[in-house]
N, C-alpha and C positions, 0 to 999 in steps of 0.2 A: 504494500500500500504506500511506504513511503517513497517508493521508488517510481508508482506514477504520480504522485501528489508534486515530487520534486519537478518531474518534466512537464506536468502541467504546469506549476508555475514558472518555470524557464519561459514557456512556450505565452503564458498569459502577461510576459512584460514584453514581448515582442522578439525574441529569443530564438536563435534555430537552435533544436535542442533533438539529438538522435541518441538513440543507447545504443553502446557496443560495446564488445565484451575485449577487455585487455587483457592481452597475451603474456605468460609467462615468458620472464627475461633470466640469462644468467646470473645477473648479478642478484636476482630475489631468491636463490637456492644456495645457502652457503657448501660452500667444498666440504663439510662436514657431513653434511645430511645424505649424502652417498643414494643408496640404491633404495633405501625408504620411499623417499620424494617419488624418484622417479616413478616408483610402482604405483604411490598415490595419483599420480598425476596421470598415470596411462590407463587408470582403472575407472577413472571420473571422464565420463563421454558426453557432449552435449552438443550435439548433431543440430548444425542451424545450417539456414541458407545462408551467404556471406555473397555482396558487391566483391569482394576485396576486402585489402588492407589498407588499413590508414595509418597515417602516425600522429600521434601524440608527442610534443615538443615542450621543452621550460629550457629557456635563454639562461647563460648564466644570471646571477643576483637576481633572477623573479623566485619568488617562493610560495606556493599554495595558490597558486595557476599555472595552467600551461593550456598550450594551444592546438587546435586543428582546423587546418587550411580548409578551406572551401573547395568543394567541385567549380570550375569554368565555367564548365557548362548547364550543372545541376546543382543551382543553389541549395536546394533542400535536403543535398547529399555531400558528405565530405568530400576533399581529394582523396583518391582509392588507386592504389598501387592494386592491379591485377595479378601479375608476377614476384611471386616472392623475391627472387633476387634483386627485382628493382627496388623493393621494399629495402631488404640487407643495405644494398650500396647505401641509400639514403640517410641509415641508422649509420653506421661506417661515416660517411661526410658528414653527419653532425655531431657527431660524438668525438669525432674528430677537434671538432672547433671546440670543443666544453662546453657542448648543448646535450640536457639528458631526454632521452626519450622514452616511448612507451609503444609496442606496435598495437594498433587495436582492428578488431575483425566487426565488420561494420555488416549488420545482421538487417536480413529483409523484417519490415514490418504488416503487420494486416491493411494496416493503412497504406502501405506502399502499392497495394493492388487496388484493380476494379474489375467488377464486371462486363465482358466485352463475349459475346456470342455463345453466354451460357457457360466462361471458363475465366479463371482469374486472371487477367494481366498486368503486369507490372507496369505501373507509369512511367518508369525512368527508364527501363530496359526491356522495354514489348517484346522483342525478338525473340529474349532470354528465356529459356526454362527453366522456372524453379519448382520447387515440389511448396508445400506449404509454408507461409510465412510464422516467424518466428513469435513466439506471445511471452510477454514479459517475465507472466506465471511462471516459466523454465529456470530463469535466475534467481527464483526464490524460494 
């Protein structure tokens, strides 16, 4: 509940506000935690459709913000790296500079579809085939 309450009110100050789920990074596994993690983390499945990948960026000296670029073309959708390694390079070039990031996997919503000839289509990416959009309920 608090987690549509929050994006409703993003959204009711005028606010582009999407959920997407952040991806574990190396440095949030200490070298200690060995082969536990890993099994926790390969045993926990959570099957969404995914645009892509985004990132998630904090410049050095900002603290308790960080940012995510805009789509071009799709206001209402982040920039989304499709290919992982473009993603990699991107992390790699800013992490480089003393910029930390965060990769996030930017998840279809129900609202992202409509009805078009009796089948859901995506508004952003008609073409595309997705299976079911993603409902909040699953991260909770």
């Amino acid at each position: 509940m608090a987690l549509r309450e929050e994006v409703a009110r993003h959204r009711a100050a005028g606010l582009r506000c999407r959920i997407a789920t952040a991806l574990a990074c190396p440095a949030d596994v200490p070298l200690s935690a060995g082969t536990a993690v890993a099994e926790t983390v390969a045993a926990f499945q959570l099957r969404s459709e995914i645009y892509g990948w985004s990132l998630m960026y904090q410049p050095p000296g900002v603290s308790g913000r960080a940012f995510v670029d805009a789509d071009d073309s799709l206001p209402d959708l982040p920039a989304c790296f499709e290919l992982p390694l473009e993603l990699v390079d991107r992390i790699a070039f800013l992490e480089s500079r003393g910029i930390r990031t965060r990769p996030l996997a930017v998840i279809t919503r129900p609202e992202d579809f409509e009805p078009v000839a009796g089948r859901l289509r995506n508004r952003f990416r008609p073409d595309a085939r997705f299976h079911e959009p993603f409902a909040i309920d699953r991260l909770l």
